[in-house]
C-alpha positions in Angstrom: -17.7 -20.8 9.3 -14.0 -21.4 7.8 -12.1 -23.8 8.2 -8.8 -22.7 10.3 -6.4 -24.9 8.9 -6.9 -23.5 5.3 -5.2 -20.5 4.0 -8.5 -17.5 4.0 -8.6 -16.2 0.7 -11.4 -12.8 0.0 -13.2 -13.0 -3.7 -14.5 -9.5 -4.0 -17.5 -9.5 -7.4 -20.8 -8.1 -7.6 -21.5 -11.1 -9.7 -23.2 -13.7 -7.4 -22.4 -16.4 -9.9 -18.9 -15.7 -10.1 -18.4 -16.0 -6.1 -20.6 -18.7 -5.6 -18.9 -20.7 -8.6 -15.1 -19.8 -7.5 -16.2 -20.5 -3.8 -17.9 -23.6 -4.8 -14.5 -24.7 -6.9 -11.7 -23.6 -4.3 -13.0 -24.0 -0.9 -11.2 -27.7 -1.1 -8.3 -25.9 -0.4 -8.9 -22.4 0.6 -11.1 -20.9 3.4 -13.5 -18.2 1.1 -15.0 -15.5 2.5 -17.0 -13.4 -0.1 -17.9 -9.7 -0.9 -19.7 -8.0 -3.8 -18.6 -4.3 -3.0 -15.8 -2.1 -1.6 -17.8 -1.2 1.7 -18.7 -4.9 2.3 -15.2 -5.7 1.6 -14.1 -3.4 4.0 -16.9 -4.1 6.5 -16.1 -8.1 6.6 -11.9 -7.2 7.1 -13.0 -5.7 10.1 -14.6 -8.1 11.4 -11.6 -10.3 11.2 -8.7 -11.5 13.8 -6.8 -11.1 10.6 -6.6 -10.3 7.2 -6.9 -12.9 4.7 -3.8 -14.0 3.2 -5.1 -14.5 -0.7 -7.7 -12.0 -2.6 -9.3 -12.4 -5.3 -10.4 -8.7 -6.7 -12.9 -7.5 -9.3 -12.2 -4.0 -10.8 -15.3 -3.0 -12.0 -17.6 -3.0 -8.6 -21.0 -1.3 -7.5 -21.7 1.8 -7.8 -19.7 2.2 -10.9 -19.5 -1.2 -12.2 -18.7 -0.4 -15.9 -15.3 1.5 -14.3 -12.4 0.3 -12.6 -12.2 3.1 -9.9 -13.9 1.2 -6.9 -11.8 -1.9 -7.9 -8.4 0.2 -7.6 -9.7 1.9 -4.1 -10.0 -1.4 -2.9 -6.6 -2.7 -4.0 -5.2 0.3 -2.3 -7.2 0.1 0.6 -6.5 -3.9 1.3 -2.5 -2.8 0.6 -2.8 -0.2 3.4 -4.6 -2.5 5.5 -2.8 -6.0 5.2 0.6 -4.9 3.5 1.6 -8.8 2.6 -2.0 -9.4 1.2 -1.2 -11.0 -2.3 -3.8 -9.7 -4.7 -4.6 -11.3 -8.1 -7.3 -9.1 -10.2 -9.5 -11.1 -11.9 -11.4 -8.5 -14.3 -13.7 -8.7 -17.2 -12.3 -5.0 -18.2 -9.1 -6.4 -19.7 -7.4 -3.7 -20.6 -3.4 -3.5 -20.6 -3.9 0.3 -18.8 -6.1 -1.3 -15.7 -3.8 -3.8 -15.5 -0.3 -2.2 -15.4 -2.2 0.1 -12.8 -3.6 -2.4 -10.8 0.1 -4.3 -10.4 1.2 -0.7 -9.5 -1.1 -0.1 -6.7 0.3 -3.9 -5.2 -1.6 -6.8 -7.3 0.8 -8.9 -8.0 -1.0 -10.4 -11.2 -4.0 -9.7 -13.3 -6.6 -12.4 -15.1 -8.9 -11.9 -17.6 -12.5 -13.2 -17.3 -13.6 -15.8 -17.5 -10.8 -17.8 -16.0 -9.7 -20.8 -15.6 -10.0 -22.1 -12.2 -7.0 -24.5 -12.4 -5.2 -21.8 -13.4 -6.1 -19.7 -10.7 -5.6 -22.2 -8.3 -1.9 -22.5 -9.4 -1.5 -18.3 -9.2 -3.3 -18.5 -5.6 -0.8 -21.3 -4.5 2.1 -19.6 -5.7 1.5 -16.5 -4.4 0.5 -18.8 -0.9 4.3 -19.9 -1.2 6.0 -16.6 -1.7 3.8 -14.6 1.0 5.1 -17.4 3.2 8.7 -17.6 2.2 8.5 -13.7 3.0 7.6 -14.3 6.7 10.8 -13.9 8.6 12.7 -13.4 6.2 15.2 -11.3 4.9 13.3 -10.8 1.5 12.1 -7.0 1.9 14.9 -5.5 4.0 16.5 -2.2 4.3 18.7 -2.5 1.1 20.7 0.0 -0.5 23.9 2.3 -0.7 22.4 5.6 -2.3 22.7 8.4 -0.4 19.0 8.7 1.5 19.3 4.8 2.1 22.6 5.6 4.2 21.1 8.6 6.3 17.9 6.1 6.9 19.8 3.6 8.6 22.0 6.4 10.2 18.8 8.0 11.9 17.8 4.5 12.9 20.5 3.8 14.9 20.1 7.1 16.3 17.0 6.8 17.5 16.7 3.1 17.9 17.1 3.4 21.8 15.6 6.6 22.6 12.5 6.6 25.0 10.8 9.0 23.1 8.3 8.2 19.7 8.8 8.1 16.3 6.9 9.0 13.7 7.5 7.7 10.0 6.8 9.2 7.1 6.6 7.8 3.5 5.1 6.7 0.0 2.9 3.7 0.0 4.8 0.9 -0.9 8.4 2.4 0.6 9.3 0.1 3.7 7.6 1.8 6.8 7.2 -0.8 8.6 10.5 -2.2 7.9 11.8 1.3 9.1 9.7 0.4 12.6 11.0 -3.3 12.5 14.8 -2.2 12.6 14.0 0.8 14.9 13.1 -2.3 17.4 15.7 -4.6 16.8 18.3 -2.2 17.2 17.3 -0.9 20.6 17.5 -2.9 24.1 13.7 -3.7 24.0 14.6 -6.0 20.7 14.3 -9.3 23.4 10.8 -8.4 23.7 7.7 -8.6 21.3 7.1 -6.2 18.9 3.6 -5.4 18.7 2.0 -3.9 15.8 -1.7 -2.5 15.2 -3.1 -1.2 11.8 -5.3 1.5 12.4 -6.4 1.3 8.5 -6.8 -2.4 9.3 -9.5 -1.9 12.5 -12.8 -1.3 12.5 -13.2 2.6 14.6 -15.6 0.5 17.7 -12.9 -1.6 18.0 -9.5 0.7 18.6 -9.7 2.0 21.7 -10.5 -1.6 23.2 -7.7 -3.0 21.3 -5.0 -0.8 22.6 -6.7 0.0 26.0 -8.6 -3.2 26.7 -11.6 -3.6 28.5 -13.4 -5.3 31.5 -15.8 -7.9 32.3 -19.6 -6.5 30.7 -17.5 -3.4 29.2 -19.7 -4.0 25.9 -21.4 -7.0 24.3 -19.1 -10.1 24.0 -16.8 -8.8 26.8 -17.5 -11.5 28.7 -13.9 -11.5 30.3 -11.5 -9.0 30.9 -8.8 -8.6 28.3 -5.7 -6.4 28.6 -4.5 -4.3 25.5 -1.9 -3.3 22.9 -0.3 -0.6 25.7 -0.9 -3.2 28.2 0.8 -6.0 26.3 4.2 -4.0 25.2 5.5 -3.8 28.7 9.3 -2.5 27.9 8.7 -3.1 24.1 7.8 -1.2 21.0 4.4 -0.4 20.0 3.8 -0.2 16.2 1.1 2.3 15.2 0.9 2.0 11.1 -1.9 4.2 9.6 -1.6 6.6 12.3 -3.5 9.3 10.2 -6.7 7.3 10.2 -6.9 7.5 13.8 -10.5 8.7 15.2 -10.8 11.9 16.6 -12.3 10.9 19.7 -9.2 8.8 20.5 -6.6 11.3 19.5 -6.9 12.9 23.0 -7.0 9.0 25.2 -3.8 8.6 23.0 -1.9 11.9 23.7 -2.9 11.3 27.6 -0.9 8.0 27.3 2.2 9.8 25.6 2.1 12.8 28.2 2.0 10.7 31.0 1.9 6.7 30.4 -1.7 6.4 32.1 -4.5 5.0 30.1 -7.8 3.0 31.4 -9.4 -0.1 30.3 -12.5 0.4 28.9 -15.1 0.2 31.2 -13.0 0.8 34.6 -11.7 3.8 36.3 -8.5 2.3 37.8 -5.9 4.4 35.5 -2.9 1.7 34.5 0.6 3.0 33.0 2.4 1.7 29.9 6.1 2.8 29.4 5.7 1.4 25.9 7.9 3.3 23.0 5.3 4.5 20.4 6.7 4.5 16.9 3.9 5.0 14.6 4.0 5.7 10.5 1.6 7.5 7.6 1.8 7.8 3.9 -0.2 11.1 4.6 0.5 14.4 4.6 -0.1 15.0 8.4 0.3 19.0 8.3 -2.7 19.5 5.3 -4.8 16.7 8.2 -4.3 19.2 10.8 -4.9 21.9 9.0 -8.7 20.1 7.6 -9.1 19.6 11.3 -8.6 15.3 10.7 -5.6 15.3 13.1 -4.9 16.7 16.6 -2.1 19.1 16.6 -0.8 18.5 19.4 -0.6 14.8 18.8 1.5 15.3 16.1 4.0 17.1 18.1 4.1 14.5 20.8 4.5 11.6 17.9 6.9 13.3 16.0 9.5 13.7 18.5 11.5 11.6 16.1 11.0 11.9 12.0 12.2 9.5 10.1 11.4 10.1 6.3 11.1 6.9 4.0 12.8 7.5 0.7 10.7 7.2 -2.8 12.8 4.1 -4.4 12.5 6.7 -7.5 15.4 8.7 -5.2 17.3 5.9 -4.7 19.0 5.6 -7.7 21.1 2.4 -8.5 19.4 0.8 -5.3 16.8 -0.1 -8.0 19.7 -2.0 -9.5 20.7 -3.9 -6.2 17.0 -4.4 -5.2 16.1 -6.1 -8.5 19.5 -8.7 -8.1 18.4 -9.2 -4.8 14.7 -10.1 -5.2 15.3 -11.6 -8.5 17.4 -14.3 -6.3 15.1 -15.0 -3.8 12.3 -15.2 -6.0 13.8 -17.4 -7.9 15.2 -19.7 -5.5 11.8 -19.5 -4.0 9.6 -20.9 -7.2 12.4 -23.2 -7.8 13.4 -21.3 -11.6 16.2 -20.2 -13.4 16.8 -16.2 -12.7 16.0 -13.9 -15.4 18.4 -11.2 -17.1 17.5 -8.1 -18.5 19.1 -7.2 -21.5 21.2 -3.5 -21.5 18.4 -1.5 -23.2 16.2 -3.0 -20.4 18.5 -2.2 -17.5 18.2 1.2 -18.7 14.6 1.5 -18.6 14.6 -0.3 -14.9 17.1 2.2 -14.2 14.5 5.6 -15.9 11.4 4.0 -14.7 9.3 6.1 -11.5 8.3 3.0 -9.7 5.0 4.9 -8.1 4.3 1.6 -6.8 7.9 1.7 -4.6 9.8 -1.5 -3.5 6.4 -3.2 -3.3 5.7 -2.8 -6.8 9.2 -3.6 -7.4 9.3 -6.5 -6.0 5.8 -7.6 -7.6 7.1 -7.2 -10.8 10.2 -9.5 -10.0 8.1 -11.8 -9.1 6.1 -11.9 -12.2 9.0 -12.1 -14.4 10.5 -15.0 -12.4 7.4 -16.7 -12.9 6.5 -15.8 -16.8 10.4 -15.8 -18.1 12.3 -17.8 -16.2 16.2 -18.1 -17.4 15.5 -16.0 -20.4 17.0 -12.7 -21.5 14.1 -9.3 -21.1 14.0 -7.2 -23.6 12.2 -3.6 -23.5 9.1 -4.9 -24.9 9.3 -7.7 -22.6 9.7 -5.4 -19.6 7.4 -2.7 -20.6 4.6 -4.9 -20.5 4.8 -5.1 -16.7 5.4 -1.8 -15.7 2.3 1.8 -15.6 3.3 3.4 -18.6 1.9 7.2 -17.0 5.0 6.4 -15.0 7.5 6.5 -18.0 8.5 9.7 -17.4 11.9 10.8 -16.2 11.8 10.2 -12.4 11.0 13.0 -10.2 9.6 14.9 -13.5 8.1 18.3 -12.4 7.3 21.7 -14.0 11.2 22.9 -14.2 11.9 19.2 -16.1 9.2 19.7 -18.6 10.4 23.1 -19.5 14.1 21.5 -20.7 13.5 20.6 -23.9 16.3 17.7 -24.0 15.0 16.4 -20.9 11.5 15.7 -22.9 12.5 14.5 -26.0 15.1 12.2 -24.0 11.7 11.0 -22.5 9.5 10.8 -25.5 12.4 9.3 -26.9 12.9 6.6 -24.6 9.6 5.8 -24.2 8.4 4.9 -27.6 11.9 2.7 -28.2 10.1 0.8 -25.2 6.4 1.1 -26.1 5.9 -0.7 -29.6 2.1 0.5 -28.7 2.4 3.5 -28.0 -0.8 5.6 -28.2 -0.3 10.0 -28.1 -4.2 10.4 -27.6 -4.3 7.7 -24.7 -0.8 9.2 -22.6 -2.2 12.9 -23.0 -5.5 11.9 -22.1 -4.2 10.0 -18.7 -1.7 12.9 -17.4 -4.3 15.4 -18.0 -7.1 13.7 -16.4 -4.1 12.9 -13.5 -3.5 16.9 -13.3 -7.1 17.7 -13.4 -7.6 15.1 -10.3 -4.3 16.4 -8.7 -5.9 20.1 -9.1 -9.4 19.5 -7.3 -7.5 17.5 -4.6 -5.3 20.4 -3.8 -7.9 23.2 -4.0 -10.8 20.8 -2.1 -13.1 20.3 -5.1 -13.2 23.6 -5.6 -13.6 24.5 -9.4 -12.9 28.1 -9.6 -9.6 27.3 -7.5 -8.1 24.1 -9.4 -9.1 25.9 -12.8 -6.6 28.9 -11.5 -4.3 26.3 -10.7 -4.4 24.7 -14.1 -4.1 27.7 -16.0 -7.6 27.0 -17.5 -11.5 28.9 -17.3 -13.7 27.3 -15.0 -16.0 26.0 -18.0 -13.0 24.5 -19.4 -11.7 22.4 -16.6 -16.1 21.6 -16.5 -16.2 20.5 -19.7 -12.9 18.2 -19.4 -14.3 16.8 -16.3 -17.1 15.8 -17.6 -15.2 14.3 -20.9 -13.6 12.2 -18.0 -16.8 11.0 -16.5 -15.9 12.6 -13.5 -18.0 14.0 -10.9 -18.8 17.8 -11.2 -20.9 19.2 -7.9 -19.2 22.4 -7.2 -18.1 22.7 -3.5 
């Protein structure tokens, strides 16, 4: 049983000791709850009113525990799920690579085992502090004056008042929610709640009672009648985030409610009707679900009245330049520090760099160079350090970039003035195992297809697979 009045934070290690030790040592001032696998992880969030504030993640986790993979799922999972979960990695597999990658997927820092536990203590309060001062505040808004950040707000306060839903679309990491947020506040339901449900977030028993409700007996533990999300936003926005990992089965209850505004509790017959406003929002590609037969076609149509595309903050040009003044300020003034400056070779490499990661792992890294150089001038090296250097690549680079040769030695250039550790063997061995997964994710694991793809024979692409560690069952 936790303690409500403490802060819940998730420790996720296969190593009993390790969670029974940093359990033992924090639950003075912390409410634990501990995992030793992905699956469990995800199993216990479900079971959850909420998701915990504060994690605590091991990379290297059962089945693979001598690999990072699982531990990276997970970050991205618990980002998708909670979006202002802070994340701190605590890893025995210190290595710069994991680390850059894991602050890109939305950890906000990384610690080395074994750690010390006043230390961590100090990150977990500090990241306590700025996940509060981020509560109703102005800290992640809609900022920017580049072109797509213009027609963004423009379709918002198109659509803001409409009747009809919305559907968002956009990177991990690019504002969604925000998007939803503003969508709401500019429209005349802004007086009432806005409601928001994570479908990532929920376990799949447990989302047709939440946005239908239920009666009396309906299943075990209803031992009262409860009204649901539909219910609840009477002449107010509903907020559907993670739209694409809807069930199947409730694709259909949720188009009926669209078509018409009826919907039933479950376990009655009486048919209610909700004239909430549906806005809902993915990071997937909803056209390749239908097509895979994941997603209902004609539930895409009815939620996609409305698109509203979320710009990649590696479009948005000098926004990345206004975004880091912005959150470099409130950080600051947040912790209590001294802003930091970046020095002009290191403006320039803000300026080049992809962030994968978006404004989230913009602002992560703001935060982490408030806290480590406070009122001191970045250089390169400096900066370098906190950014995923497979993401040093000109922005937006693609086949027709790569065939300009002053466009790649520009590149190359740049990015060895701002890697003093720069390792050829370690960059070509990431983008081609990144090509190699991009290949078999297109073609559906199938070998013969991503080989074609890849310009390579099948016993080729098998044999570099396999250098990878990677799993080769032909499908």
């Amino acid at each position: 049983m936790t303690d409500p009045a403490k802060p819940e934070l998730l420790i996720v290690d296969d190593d009993p000791t390790i969670t029974d030790t940093l359990a033992y040592v924090l639950s003075n001032e912390f409410a634990v709850r501990t995992a030793e696998s992905r699956p469990h992880a995800k199993a216990l969030l479900r079971q959850l009113d909420a998701p915990p504030r504060l994690a605590l993640i091991d990379l290297g986790l059962p089945p693979q525990p001598h690999r990072p993979d699982e531990g990276f799922q997970l970050i991205a999972e618990l980002i998708a799920a909670a979006p202002t979960m802070k994340i701190i990695v605590l890893s025995g597999q210190n290595d710069e690579a994991n680390a850059r990658h894991a602050r890109t997927l939305g950890a906000i820092d990384f610690v080395a085992k074994p750690a010390d536990p006043a230390r961590l203590r100090t990150l977990l309060r500090q990241a306590l502090s700025l996940n509060a001062a981020e509560t109703g505040s102005a800290a992640s808004g809609l900022l920017g004056n580049s072109p797509p950040m213009q027609k963004l707000r423009q379709q918002i306060a198109q659509f803001a008042d409409a009747p009809f839903p919305v559907l968002i679309e956009g990177e991990s990491g690019s504002g969604k929610e925000l998007v939803a947020h503003a969508l709401h506040r500019q429209s005349r339901r802004a007086a009432k709640p806005f409601l928001a449900l994570n479908c990532a977030a929920i376990s799949p028993t447990l989302v047709e009672p939440t946005l239908f409700g239920y009666a009396k007996g309906a299943f075990t533990g209803a031992t009262a009648p409860r009204a649901g999300y539909f219910e609840d936003a009477v002449d107010s926005t509903l907020f559907l985030d993670e739209i694409g990992e809807l069930p199947l089965e409730l694709q259909a209850k949720l188009l009926r409610v669209l078509e018409n505004g009826e919907f039933q509790r479950v376990g009655e017959t009486q048919s209610r009707v909700s004239n909430a406003r549906v806005v809902t929002a993915t990071n997937r590609d909803m056209r390749s679900e239908i097509r895979h037969g994941r997603f209902r076609a004609d539930l895409y149509h009815r939620l996609s009245v409305f698109t509203v595309s979320v710009p990649s903050l590696r479009d948005l040009g000098d926004d990345k330049l206004l975004l880091l003044d912005h959150f470099r300020q409130f950080y600051a003034d947040q912790i209590g520090t001294q802003p930091f400056e970046l020095d002009t070779d290191a403006l320039r490499l803000w300026r080049d760099y992809a962030f994968p990661g978006n404004v989230r792992e913009l602002r992560n890294i703001v935060i982490r160079l408030c806290t480590k150089y406070s009122g001191t001038r970045i250089t390169p090296a400096l900066l370098q350090a906190e950014l995923d250097r497979e993401s040093l690549a000109p922005a937006g680079a693609n086949g027709s970039s790569l065939a300009d040769d002053s466009v790649l030695l520009d590149a190359a250039r740049r990015q060895l003035e701002a890697d003093p550790d720069f390792k050829l063997d370690e960059v070509l061995k990431r983008w081609e195992r990144g090509f190699v997964e991009a290949a078999l994710a297109l073609t559906n694991g199938n070998l013969s297809q991503a080989a074609k793809r890849l310009g390579v024979h099948r016993t080729t692409l098998y044999s570099r697979m396999q250098s990878h560690g990677e799993h080769t069952e032909e499908k």
